[in-house]
Backbone bond lengths (Angstrom), bond angles and torsions (degrees), N, CA, C in turn:
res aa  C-N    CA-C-N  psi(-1)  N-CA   C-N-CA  omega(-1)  CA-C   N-CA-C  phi
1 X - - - 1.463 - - 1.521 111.02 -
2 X 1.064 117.12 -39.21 1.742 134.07 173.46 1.384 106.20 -53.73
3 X 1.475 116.64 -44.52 1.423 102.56 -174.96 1.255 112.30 -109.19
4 X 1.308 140.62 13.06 1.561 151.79 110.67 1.691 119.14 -18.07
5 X 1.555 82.27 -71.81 2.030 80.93 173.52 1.555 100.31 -63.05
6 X 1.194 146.81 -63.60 1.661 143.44 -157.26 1.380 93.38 -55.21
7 X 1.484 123.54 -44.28 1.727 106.75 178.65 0.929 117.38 -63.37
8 X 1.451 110.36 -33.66 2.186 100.07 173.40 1.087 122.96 -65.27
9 X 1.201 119.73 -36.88 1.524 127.10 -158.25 1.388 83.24 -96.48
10 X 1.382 161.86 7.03 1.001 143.44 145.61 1.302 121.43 -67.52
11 X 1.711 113.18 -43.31 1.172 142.80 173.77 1.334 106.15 -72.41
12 X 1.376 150.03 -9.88 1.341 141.81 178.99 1.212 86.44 -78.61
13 X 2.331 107.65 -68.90 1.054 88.58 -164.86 1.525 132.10 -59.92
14 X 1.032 136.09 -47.10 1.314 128.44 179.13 1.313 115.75 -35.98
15 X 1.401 129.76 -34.00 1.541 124.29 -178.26 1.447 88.41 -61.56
16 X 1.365 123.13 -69.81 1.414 110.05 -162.92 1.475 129.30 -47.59
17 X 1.486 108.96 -39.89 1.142 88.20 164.86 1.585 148.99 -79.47
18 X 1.627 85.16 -1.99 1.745 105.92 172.46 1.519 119.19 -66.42
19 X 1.668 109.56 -37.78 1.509 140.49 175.21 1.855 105.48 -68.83
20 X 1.041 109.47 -34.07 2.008 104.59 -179.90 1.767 78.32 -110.32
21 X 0.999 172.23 5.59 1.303 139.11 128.21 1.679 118.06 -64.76
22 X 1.122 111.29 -42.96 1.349 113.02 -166.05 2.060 104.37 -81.93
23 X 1.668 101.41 -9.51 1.298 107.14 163.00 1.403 127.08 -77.16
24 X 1.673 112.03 -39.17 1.270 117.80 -159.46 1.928 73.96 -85.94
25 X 0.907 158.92 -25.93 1.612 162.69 -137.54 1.466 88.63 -88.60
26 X 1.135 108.13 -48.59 1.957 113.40 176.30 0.901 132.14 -110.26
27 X 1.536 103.51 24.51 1.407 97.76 153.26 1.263 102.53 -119.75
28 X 1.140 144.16 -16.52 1.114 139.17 161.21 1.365 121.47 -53.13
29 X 2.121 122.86 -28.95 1.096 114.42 -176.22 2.059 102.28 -85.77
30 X 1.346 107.67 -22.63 1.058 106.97 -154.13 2.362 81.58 -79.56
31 X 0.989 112.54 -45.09 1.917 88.84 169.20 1.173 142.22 -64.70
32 X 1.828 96.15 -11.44 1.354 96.89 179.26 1.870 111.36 -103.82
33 X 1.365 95.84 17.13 1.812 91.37 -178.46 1.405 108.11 -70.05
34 X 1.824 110.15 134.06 0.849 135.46 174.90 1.744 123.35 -48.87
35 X 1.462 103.85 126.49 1.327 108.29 172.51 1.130 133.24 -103.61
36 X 1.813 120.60 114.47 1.695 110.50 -135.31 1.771 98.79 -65.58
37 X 1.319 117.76 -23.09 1.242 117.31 -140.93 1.684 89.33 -99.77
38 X 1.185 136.60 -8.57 1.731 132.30 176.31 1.448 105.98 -102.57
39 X 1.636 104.57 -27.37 1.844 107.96 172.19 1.208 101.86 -69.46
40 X 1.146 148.87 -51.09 1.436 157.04 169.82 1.112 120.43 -21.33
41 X 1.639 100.65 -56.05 1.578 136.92 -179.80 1.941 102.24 82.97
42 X 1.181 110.62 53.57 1.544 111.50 -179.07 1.153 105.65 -81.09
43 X 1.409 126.58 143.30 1.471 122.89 -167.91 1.174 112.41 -76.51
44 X 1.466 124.49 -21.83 1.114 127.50 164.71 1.362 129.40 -52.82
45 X 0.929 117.53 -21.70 2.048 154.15 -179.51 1.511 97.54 -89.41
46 X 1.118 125.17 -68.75 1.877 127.53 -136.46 1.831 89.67 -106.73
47 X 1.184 132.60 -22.54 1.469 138.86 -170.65 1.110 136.53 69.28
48 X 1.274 115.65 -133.44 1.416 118.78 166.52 1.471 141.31 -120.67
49 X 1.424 112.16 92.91 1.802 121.04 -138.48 1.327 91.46 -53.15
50 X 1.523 108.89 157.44 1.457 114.99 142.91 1.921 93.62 93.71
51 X 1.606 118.86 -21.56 1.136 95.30 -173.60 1.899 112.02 -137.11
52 X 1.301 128.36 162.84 1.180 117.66 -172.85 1.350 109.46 -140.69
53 X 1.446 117.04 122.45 1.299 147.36 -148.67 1.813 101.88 -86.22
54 X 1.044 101.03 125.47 1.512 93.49 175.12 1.620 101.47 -163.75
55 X 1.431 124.29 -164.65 1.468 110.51 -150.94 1.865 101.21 -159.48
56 X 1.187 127.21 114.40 1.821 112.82 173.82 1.558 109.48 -96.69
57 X 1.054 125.53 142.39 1.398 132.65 158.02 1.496 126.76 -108.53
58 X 1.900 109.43 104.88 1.077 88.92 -176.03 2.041 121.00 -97.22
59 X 1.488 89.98 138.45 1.869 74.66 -171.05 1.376 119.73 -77.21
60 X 1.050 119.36 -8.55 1.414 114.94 -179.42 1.400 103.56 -71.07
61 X 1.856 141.11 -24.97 0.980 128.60 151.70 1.530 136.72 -63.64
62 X 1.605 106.71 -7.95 1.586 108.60 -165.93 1.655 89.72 -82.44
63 X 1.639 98.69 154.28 1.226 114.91 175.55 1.453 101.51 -120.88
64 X 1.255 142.40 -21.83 1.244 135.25 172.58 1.751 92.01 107.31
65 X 1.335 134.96 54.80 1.257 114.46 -144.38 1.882 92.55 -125.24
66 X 1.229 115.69 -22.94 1.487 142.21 149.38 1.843 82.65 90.72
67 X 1.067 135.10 14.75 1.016 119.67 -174.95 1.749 107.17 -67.70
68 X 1.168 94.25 -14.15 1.928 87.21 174.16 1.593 123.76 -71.20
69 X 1.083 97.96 -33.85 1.437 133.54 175.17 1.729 99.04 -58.07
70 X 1.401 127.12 -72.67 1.061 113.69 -162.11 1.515 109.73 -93.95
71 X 1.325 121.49 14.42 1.484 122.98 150.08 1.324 124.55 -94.59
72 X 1.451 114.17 -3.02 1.416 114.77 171.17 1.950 109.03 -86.18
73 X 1.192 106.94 -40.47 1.228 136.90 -170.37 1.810 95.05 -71.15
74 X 1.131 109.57 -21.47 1.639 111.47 172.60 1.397 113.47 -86.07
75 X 1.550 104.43 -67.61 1.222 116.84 -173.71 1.821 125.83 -61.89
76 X 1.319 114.53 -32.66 1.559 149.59 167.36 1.954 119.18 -82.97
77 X 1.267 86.95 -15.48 1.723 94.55 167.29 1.289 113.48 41.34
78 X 1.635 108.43 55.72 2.068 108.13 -176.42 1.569 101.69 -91.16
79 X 1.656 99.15 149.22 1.268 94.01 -176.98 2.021 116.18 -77.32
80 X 1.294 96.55 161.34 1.110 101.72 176.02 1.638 118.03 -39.43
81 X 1.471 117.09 140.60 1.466 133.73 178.10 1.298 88.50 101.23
82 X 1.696 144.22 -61.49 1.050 160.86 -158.34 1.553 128.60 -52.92
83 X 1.386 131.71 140.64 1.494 122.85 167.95 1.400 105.03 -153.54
84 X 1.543 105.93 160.15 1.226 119.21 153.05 1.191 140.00 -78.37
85 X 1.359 96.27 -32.26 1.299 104.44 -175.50 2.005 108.37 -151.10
86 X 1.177 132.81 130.48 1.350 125.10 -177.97 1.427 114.42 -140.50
87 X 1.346 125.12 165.62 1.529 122.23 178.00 1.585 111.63 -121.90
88 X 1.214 118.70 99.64 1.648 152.27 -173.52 1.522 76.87 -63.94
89 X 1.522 94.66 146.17 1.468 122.19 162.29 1.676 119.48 -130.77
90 X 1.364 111.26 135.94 1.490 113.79 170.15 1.462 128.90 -127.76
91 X 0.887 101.99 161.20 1.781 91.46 179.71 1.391 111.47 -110.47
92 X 1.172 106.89 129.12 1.712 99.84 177.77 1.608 121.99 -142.33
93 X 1.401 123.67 146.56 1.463 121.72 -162.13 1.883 105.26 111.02
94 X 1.188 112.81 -168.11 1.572 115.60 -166.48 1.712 101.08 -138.03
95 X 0.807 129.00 138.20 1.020 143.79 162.80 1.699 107.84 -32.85
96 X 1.191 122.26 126.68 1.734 143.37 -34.62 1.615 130.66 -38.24
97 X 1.843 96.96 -10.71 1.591 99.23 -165.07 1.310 89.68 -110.41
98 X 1.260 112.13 87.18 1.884 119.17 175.12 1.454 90.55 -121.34
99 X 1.538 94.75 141.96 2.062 102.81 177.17 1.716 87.32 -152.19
100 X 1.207 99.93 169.04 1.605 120.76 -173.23 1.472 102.65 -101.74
101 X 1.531 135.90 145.73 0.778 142.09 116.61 1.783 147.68 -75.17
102 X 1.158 120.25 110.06 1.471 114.27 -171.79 1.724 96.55 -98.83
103 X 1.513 99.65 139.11 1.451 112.37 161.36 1.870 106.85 -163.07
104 X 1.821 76.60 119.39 1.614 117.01 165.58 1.473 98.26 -38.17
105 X 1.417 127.22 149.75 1.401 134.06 152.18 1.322 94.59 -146.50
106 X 1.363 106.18 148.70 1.732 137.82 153.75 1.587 111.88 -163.58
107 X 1.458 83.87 162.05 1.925 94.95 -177.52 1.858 97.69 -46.32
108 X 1.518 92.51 141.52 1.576 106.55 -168.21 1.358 99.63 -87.08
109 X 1.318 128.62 -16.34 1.453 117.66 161.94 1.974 88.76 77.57
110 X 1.124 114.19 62.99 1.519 118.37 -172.41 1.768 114.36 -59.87
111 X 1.139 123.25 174.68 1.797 120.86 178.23 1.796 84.64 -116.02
112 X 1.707 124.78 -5.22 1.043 104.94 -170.26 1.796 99.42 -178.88
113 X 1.749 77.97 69.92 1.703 106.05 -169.80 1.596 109.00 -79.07
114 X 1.155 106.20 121.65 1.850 129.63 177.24 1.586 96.38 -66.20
115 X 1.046 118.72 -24.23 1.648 111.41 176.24 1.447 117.37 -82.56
116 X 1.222 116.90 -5.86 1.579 114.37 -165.81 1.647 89.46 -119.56
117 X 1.572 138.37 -17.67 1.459 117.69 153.19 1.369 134.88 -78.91
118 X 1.716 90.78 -15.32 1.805 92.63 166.97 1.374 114.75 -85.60
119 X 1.323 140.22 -25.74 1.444 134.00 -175.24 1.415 97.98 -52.42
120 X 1.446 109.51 130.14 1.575 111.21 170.41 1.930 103.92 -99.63
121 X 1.585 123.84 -8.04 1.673 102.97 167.10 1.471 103.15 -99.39
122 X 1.252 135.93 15.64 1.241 115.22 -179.53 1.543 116.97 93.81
123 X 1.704 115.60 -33.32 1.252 116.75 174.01 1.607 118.60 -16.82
124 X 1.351 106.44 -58.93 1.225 92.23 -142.38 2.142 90.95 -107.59
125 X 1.212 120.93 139.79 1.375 115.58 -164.31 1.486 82.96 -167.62
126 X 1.897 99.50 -173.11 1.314 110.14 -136.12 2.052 79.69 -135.88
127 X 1.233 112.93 116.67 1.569 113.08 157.96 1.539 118.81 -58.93
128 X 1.591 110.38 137.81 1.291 98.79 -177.18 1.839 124.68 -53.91
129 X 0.978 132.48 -11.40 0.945 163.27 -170.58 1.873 110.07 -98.75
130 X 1.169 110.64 18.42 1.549 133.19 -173.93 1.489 121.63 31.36
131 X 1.792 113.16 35.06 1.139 95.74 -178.75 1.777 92.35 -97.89
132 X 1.518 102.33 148.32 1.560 89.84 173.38 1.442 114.65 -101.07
133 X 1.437 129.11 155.17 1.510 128.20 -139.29 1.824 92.27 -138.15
134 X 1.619 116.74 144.12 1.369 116.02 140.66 1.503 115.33 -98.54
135 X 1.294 114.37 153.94 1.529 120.24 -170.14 1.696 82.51 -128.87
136 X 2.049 109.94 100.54 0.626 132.73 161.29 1.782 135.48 -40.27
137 X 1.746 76.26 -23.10 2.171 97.40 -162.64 1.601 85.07 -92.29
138 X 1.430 150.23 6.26 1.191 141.19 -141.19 1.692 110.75 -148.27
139 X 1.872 96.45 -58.38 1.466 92.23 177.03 1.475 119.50 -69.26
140 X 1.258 108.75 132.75 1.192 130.28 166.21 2.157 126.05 -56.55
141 X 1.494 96.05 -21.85 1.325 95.83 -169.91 1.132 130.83 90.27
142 X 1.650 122.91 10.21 1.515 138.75 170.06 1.222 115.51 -46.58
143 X 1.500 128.88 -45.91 1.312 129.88 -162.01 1.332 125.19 70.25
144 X 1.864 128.72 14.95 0.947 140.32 -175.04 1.390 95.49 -49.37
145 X 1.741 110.18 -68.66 1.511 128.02 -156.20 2.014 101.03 -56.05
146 X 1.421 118.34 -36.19 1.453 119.85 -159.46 1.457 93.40 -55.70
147 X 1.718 112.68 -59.68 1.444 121.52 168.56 1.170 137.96 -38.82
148 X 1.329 105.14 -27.16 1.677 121.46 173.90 1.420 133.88 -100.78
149 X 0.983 96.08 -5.77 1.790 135.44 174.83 1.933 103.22 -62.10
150 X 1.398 135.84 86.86 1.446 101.31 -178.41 1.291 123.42 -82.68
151 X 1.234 116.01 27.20 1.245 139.00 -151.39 1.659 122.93 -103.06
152 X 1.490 81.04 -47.07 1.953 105.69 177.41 1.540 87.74 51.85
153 X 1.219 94.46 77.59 2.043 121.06 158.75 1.181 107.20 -144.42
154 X 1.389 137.96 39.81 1.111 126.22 175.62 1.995 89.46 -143.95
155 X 1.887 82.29 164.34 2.182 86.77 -172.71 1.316 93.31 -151.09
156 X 1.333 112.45 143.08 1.234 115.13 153.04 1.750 126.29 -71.17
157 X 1.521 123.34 120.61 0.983 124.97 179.86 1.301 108.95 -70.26
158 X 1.474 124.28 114.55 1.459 131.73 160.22 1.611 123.96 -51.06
159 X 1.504 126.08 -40.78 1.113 123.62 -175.47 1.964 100.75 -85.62
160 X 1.392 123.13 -61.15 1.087 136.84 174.90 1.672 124.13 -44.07
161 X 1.614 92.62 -29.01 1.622 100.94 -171.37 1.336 109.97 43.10
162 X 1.178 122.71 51.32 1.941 143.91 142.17 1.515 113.33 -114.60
163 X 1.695 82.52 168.26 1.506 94.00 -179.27 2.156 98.24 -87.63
164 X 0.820 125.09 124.87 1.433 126.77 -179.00 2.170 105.86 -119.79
165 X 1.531 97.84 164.61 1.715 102.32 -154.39 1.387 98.05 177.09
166 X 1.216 95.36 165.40 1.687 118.00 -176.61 1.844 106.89 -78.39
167 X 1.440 110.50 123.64 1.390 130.04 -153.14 1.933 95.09 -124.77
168 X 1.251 106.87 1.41 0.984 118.50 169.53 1.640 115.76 41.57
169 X 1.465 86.35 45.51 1.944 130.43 -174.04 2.220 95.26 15.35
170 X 1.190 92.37 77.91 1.212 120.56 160.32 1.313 119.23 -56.84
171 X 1.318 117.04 -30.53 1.226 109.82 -166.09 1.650 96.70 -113.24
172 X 1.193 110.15 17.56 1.650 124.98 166.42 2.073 82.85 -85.81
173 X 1.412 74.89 -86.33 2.110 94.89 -147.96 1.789 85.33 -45.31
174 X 1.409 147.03 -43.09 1.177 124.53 -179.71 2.062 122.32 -48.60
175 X 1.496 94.24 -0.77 1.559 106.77 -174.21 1.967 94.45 -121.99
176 X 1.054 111.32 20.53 1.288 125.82 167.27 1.769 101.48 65.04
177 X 1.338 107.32 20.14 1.631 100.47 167.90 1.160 140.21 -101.46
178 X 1.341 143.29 -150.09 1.626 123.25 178.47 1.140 102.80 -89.25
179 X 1.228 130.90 -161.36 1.803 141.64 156.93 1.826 96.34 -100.25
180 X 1.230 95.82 152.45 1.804 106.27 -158.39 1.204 90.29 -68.61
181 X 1.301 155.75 -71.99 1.289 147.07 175.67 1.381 137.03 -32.42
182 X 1.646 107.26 -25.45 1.479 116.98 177.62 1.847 89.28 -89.95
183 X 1.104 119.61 -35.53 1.737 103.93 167.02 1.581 127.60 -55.07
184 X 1.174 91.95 -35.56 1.756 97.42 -159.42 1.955 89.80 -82.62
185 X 1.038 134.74 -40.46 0.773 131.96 179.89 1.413 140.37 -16.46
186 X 1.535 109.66 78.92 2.122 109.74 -144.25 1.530 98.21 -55.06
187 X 1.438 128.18 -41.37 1.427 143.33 -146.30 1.569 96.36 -90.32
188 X 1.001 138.83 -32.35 0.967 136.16 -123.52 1.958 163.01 40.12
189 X 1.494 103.96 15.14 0.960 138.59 175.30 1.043 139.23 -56.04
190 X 1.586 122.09 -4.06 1.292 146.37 139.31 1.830 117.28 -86.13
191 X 1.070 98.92 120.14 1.868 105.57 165.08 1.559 116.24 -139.45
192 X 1.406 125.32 117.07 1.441 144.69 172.17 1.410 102.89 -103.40
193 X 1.310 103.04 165.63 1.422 138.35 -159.34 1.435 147.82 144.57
194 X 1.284 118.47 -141.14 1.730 102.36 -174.24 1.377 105.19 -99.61
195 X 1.019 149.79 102.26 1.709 129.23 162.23 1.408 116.29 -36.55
196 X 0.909 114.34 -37.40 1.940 120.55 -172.79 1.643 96.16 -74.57
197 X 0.781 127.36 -46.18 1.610 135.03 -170.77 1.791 112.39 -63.37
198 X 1.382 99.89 90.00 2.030 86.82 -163.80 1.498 92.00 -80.67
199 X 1.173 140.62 5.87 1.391 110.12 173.13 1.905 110.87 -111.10
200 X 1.840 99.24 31.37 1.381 97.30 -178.27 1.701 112.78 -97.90
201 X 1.344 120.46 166.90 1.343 99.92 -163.25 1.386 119.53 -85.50
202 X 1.629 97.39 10.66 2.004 93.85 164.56 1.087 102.72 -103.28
203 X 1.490 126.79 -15.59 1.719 97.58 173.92 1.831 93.81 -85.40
204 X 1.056 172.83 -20.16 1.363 169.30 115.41 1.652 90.51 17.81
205 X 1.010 87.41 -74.84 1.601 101.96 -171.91 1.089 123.87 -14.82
206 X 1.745 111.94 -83.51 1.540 161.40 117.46 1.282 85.83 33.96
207 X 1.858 110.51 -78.60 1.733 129.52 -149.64 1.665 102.12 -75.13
208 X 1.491 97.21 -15.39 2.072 92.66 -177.39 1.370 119.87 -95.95
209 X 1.436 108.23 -34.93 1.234 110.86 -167.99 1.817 110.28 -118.25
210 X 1.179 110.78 152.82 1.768 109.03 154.02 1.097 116.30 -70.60
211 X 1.205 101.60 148.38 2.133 113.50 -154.21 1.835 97.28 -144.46
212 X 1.182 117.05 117.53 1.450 124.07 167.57 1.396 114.32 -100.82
213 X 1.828 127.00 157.52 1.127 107.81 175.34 1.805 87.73 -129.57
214 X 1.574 108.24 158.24 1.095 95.72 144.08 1.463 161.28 -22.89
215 X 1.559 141.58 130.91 1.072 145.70 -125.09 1.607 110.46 -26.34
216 X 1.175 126.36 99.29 1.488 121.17 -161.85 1.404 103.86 -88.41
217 X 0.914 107.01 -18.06 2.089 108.13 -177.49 1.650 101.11 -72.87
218 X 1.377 108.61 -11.51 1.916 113.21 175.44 2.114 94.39 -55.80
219 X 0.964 104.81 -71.91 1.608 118.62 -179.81 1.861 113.80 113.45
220 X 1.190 87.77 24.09 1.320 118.26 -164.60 2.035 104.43 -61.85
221 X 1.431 100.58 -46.45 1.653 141.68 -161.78 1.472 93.24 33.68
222 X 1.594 102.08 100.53 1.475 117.96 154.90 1.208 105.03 -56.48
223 X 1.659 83.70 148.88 2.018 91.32 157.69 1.455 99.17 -128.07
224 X 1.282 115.99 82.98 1.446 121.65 172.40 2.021 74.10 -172.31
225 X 1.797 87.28 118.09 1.240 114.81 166.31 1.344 120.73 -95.87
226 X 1.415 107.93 178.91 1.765 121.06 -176.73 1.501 90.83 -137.62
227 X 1.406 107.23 130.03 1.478 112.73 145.13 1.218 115.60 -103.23
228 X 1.599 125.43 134.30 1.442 99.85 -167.83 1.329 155.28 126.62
229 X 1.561 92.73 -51.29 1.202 131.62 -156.66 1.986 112.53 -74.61
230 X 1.198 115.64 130.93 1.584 112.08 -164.96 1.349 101.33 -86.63
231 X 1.451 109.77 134.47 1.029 119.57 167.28 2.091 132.63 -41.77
232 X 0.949 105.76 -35.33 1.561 123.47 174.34 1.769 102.72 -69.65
233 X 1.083 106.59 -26.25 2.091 78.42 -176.14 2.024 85.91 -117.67
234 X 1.241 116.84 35.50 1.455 86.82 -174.35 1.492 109.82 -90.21
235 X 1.474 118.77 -9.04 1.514 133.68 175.61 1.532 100.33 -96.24
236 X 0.967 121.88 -19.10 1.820 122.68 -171.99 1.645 104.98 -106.93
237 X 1.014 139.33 73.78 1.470 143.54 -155.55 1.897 101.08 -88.70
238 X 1.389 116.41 -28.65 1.170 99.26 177.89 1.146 108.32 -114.60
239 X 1.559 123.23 152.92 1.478 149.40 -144.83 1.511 115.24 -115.25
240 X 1.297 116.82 169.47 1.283 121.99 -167.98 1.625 103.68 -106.15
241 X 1.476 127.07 143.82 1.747 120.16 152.38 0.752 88.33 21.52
242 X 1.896 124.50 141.62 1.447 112.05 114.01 1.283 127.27 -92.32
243 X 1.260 139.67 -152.67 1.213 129.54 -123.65 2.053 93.93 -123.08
244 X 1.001 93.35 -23.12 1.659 108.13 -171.71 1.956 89.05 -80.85
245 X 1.119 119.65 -38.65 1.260 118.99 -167.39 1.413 108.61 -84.95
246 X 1.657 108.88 -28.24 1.768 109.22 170.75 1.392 103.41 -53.41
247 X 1.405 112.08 -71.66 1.462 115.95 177.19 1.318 120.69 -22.86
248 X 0.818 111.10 -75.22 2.076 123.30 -176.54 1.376 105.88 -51.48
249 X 1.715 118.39 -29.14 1.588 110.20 -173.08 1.458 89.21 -76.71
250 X 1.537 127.55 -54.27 1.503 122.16 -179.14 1.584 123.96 -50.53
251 X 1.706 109.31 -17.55 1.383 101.82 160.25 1.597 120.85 -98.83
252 X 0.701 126.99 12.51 1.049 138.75 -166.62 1.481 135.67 63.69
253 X 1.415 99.00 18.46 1.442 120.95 -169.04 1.713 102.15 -86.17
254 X 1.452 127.63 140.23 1.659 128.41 171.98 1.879 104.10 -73.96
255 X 1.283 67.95 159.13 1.892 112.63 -170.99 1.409 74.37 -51.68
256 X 1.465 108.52 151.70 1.631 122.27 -175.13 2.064 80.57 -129.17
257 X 1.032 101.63 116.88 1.444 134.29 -169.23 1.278 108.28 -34.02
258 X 1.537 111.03 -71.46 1.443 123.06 -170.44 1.622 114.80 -89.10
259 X 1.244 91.74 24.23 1.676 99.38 179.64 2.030 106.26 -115.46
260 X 1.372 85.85 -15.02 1.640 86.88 171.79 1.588 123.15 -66.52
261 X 1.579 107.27 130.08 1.382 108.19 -169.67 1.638 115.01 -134.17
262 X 1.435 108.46 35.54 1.437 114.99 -168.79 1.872 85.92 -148.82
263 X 1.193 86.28 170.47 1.746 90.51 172.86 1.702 98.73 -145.42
């Protein structure tokens, strides 16, 4: 009977360690699967050497005007309910001294994105050129990254069945143009460009003013700044109704699409 039990427990252990080898065996293949489009080396994949893409918002120009919103939603073709990018509204102060706050959000395009160590196919990664990318042909649709995101800028695509996000229209500025939102921009309150480039007008920016980013204790270090920006929503990034949409629910009129700024 003694050497019955010693054969099992020899045999347990060995399963186990066959089970955390043959585990760590797949997970190692499942991070290292190949991505056709960076093996390739497509520029669309590998980016733009030498430089790193990032974005300032100043609020004293935002008007709450969502026009960024519905040029991303044009140009980026998200499905309905969906965005890349939107401008949350809050109210803040007490009655008589009530004022609005507007704040822009999109994927922060991280230097040290929590979404690109949880993807286990690789989908989702970072151009040398720091824009971070989903590789539609790749993700599976886990939702690791949505969860890991502290950001809540990321969606599950309903038609695509991917995780889809602000790409910070890469395949604009790879044609040397703006991102559709930093165009449409009536106020001017969006500015992109090179970070590496000190004589570009977001590092100008950068060097003039104090610049906050979203929840910074994440350790995330956005590169999408705030000029501006109030201390009270800088940990609270998503917003309540706005105020055009209270109205219309009290008339009974529907949510006017590109005016939505809460999720």
């Amino acid at each position: 009977m003694g050497e019955h039990k010693l054969k099992r427990r020899h045999f347990v252990k060995g399963l186990g360690a066959w089970t955390l080898a043959a585990g760590a065996a797949a997970q190692a293949q499942a991070i290292s699967l190949r991505n056709p489009g960076r093996d390739q080396e497509d520029p669309r994949y590998v980016g733009q050497t030498g430089k790193r893409f990032g974005m300032v918002i100043d609020l004293r120009k935002c008007v709450g005007c969502q026009a960024c919103s519905g040029a991303c939603k044009v140009e980026n073709k998200t499905p309905k309910g969906h965005f890349r990018t939107w401008v949350s509204e809050y109210e803040r102060g007490e009655y008589p001294a009530v004022h609005k706050v507007f704040l822009p959000q999109l994927c922060n395009h991280c230097a040290e994105p929590s979404c690109v160590r949880v993807c286990p196919t690789g989908a989702t990664f970072s151009r040398e050129d720091g824009v971070v990318m989903v590789d539609d042909k790749v993700c599976w649709g886990c939702g690791y990254c949505i969860n890991a995101c502290p950001y809540d800028k990321r969606y599950f695509h309903p038609a695509a069945k991917t995780v889809d996000k602000c790409t910070l229209c890469a395949h604009r500025m790879d044609k040397g143009l703006l991102p559709a939102c930093v165009e449409s921009c009536v106020g001017g309150a969006r500015i992109s460009g090179d970070l590496n480039d000190k004589n570009s007008e977001i590092s100008r920016l950068l060097g003039a003013y104090s610049v906050s980013v979203l929840k910074p204790s994440q350790g995330n270090r956005p590169q999408v700044y705030y000029i501006g920006l109030d201390g009270s929503v800088q940990n609270a990034p998503v917003g309540t109704l706005n105020l055009d949409d209270l109205a219309r629910q009290r008339d009974g009129l529907p949510r006017r699409e590109w005016q939505t700024t809460y999720k």
